[in-house]
N, CA, C and O atoms as a GROMACS GRO file, in nm:
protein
  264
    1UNK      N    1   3.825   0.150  -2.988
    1UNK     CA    2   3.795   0.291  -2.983
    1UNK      C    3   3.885   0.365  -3.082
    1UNK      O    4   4.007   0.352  -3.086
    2UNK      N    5   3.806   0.449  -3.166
    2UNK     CA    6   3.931   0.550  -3.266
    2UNK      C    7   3.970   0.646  -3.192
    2UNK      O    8   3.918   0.684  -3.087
    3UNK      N    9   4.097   0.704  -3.264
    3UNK     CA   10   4.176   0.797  -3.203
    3UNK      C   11   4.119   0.904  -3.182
    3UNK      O   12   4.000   0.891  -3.212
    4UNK      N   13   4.149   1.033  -3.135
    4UNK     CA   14   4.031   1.157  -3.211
    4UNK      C   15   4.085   1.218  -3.336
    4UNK      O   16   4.027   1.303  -3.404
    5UNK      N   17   4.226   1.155  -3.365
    5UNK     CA   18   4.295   1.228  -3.498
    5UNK      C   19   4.203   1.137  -3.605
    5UNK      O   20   4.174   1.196  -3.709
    6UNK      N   21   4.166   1.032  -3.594
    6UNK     CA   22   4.110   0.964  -3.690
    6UNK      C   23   3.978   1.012  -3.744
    6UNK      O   24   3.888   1.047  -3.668
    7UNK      N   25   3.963   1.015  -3.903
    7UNK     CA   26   3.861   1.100  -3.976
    7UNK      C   27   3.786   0.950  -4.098
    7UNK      O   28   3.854   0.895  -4.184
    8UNK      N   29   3.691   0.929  -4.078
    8UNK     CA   30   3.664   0.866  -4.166
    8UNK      C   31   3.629   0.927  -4.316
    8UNK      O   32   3.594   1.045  -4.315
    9UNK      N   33   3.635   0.866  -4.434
    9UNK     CA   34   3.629   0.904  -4.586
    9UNK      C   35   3.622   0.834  -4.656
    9UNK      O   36   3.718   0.756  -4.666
   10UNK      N   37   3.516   0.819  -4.741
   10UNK     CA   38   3.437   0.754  -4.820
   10UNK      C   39   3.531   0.807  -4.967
   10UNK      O   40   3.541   0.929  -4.978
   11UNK      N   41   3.580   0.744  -5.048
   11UNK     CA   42   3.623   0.777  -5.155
   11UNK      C   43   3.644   0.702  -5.274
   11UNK      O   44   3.650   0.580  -5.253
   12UNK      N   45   3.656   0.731  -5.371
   12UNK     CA   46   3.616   0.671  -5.518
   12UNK      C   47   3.723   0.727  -5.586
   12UNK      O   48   3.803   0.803  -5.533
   13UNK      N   49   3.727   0.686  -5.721
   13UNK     CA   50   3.800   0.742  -5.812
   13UNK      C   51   3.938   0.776  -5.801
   13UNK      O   52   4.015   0.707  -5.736
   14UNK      N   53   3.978   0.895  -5.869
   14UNK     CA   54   4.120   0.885  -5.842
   14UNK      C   55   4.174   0.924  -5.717
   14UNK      O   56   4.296   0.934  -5.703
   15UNK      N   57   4.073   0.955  -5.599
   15UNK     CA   58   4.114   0.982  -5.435
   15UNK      C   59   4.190   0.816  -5.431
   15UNK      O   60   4.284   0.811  -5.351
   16UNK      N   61   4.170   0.729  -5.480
   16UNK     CA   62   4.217   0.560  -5.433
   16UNK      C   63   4.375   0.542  -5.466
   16UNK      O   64   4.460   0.459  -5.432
   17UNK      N   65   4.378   0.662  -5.553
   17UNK     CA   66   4.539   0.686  -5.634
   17UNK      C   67   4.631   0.702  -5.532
   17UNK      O   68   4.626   0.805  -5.465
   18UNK      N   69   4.712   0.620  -5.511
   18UNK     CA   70   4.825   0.657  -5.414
   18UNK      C   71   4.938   0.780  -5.452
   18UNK      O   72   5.024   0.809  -5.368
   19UNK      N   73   4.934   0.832  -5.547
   19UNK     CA   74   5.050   0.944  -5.591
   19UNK      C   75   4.898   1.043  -5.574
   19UNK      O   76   4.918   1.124  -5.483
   20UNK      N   77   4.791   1.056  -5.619
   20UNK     CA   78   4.697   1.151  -5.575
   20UNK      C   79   4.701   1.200  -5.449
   20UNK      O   80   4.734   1.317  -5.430
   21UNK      N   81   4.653   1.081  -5.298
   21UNK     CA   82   4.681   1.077  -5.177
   21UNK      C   83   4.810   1.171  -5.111
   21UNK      O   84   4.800   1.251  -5.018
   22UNK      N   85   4.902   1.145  -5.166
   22UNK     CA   86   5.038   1.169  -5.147
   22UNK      C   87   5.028   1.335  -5.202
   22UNK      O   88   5.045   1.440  -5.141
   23UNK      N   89   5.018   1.326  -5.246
   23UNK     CA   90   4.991   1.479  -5.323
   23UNK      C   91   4.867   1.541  -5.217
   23UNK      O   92   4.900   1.643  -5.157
   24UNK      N   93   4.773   1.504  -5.198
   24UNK     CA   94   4.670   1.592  -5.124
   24UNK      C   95   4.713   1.568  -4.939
   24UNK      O   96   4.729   1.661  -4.860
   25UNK      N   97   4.721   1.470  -4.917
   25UNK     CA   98   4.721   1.410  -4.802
   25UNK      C   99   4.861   1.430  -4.713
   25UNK      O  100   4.876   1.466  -4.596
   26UNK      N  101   4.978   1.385  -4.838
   26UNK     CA  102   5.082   1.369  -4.765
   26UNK      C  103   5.118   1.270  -4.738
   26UNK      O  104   5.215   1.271  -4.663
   27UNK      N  105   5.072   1.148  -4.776
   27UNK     CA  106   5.100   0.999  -4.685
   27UNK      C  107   4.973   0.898  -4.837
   27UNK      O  108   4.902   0.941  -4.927
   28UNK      N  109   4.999   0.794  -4.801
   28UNK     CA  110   4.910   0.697  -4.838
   28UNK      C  111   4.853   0.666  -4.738
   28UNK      O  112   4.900   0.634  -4.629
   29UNK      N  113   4.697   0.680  -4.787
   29UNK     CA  114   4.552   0.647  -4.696
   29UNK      C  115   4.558   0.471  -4.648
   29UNK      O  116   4.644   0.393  -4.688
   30UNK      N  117   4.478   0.446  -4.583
   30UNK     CA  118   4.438   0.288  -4.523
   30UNK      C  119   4.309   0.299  -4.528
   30UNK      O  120   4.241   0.392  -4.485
   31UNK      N  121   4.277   0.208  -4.579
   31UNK     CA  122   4.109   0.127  -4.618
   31UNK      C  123   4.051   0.055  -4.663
   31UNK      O  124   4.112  -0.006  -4.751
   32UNK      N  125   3.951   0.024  -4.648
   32UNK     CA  126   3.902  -0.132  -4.728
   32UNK      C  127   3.765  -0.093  -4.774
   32UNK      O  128   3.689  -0.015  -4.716
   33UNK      N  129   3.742  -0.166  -4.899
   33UNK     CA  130   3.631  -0.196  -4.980
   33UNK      C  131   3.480  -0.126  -4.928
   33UNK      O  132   3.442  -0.152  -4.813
   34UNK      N  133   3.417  -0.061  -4.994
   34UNK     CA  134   3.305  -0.050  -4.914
   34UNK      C  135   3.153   0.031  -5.073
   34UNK      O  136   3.166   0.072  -5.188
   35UNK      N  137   3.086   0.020  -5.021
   35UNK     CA  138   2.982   0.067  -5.118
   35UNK      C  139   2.889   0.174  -5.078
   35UNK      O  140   2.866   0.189  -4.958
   36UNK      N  141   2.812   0.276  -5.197
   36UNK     CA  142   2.750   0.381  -5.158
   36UNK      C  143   2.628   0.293  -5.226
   36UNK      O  144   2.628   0.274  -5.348
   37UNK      N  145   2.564   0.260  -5.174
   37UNK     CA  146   2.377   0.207  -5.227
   37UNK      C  147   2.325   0.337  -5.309
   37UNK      O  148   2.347   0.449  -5.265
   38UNK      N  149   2.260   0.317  -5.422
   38UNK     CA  150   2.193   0.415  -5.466
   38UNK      C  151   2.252   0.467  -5.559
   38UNK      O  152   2.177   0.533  -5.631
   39UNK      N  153   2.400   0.467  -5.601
   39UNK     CA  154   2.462   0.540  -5.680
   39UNK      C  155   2.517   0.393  -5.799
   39UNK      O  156   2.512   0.271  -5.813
   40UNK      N  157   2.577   0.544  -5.871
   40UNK     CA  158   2.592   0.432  -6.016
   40UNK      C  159   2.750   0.524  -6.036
   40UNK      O  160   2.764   0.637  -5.991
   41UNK      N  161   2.847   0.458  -6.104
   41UNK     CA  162   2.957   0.509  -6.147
   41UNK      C  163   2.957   0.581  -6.256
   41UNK      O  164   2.903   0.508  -6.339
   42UNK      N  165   2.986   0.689  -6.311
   42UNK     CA  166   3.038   0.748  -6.470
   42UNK      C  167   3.188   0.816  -6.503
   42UNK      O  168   3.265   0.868  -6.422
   43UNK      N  169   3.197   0.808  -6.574
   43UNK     CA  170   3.349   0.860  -6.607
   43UNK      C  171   3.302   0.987  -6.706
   43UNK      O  172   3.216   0.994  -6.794
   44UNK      N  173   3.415   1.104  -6.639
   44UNK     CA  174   3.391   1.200  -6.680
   44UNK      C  175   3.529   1.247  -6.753
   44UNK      O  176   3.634   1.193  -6.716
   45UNK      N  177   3.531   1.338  -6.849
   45UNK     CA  178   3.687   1.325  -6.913
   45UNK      C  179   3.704   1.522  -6.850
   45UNK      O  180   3.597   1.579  -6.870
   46UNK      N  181   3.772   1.582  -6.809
   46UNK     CA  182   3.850   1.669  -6.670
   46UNK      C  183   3.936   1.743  -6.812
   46UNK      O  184   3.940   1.723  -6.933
   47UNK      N  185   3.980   1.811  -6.743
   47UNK     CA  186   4.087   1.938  -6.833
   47UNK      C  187   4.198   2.051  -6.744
   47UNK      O  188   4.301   2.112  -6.770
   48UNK      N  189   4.139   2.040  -6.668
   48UNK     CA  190   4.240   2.038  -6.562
   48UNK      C  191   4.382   2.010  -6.526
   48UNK      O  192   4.403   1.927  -6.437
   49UNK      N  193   4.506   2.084  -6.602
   49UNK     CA  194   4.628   1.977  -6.658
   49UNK      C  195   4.687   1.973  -6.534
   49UNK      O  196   4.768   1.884  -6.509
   50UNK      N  197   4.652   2.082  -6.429
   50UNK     CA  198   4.746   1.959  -6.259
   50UNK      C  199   4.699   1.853  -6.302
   50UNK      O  200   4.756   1.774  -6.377
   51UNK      N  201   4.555   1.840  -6.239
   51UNK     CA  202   4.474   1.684  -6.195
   51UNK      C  203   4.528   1.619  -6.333
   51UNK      O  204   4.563   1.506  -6.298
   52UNK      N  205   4.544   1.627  -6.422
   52UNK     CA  206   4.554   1.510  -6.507
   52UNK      C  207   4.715   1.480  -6.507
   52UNK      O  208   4.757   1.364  -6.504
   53UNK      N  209   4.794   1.585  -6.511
   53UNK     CA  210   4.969   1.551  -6.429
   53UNK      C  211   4.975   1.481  -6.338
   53UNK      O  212   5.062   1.394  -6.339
   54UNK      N  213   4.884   1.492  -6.224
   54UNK     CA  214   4.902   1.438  -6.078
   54UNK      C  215   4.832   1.240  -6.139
   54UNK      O  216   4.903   1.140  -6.142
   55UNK      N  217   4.742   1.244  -6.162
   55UNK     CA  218   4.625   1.062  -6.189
   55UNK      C  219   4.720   1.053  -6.309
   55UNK      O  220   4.763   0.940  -6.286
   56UNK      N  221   4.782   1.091  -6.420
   56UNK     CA  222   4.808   1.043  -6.531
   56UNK      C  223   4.673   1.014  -6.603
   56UNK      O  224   4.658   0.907  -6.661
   57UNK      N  225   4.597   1.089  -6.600
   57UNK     CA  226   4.469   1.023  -6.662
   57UNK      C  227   4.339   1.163  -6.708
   57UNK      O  228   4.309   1.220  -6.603
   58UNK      N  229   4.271   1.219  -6.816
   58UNK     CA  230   4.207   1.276  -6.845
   58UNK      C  231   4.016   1.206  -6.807
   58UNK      O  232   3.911   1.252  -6.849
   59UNK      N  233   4.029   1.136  -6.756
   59UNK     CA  234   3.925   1.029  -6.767
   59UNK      C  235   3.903   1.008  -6.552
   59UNK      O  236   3.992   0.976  -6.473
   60UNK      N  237   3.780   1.035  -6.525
   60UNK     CA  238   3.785   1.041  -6.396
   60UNK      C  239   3.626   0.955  -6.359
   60UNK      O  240   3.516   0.972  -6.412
   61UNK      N  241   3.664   0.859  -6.249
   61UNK     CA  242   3.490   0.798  -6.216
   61UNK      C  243   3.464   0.979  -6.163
   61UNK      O  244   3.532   1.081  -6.156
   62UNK      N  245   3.284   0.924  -6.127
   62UNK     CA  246   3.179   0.987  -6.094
   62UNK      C  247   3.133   0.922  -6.014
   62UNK      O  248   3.170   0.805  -6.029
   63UNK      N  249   3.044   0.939  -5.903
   63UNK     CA  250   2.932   0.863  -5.915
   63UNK      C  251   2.766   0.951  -5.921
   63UNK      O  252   2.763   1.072  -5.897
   64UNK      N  253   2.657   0.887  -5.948
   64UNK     CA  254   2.546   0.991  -5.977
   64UNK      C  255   2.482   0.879  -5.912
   64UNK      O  256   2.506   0.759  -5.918
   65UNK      N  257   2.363   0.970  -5.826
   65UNK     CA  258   2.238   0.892  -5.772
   65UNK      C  259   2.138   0.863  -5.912
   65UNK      O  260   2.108   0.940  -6.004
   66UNK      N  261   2.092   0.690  -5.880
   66UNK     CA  262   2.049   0.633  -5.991
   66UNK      C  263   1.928   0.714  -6.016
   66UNK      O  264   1.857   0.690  -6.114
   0.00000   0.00000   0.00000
């Protein structure tokens, strides 16, 4: 049985970032592997200079229904 504090979340991209997590969350997340059917990945390049301070990265997945 889950807790009632427990929230499930489907996430991709730089949400998987543990200094991201930590930054939004507060903590590093727990989870395992899982797939969205129907979708396809893209990388999008962001401008945003937090988000790209926080991932180290200008370059972000997507995903888009195929």
């Amino acid at each position: 049985m889950e807790s009632p504090l427990t929230e499930n979340l489907f996430s991709y991209g730089s949400l998987q970032n543990e200094s991201i997590q930590l930054k939004i969350y507060g903590r590093v997340l727990e989870g395992s592997p899982d797939m969205l059917a129907g979708y396809r990945h893209e990388t999008i390049k962001i401008k945003d200079e937090d988000s790209i301070a926080t991932s180290r990265t200008a370059n972000h997945l997507i995903i888009k229904y195929r």
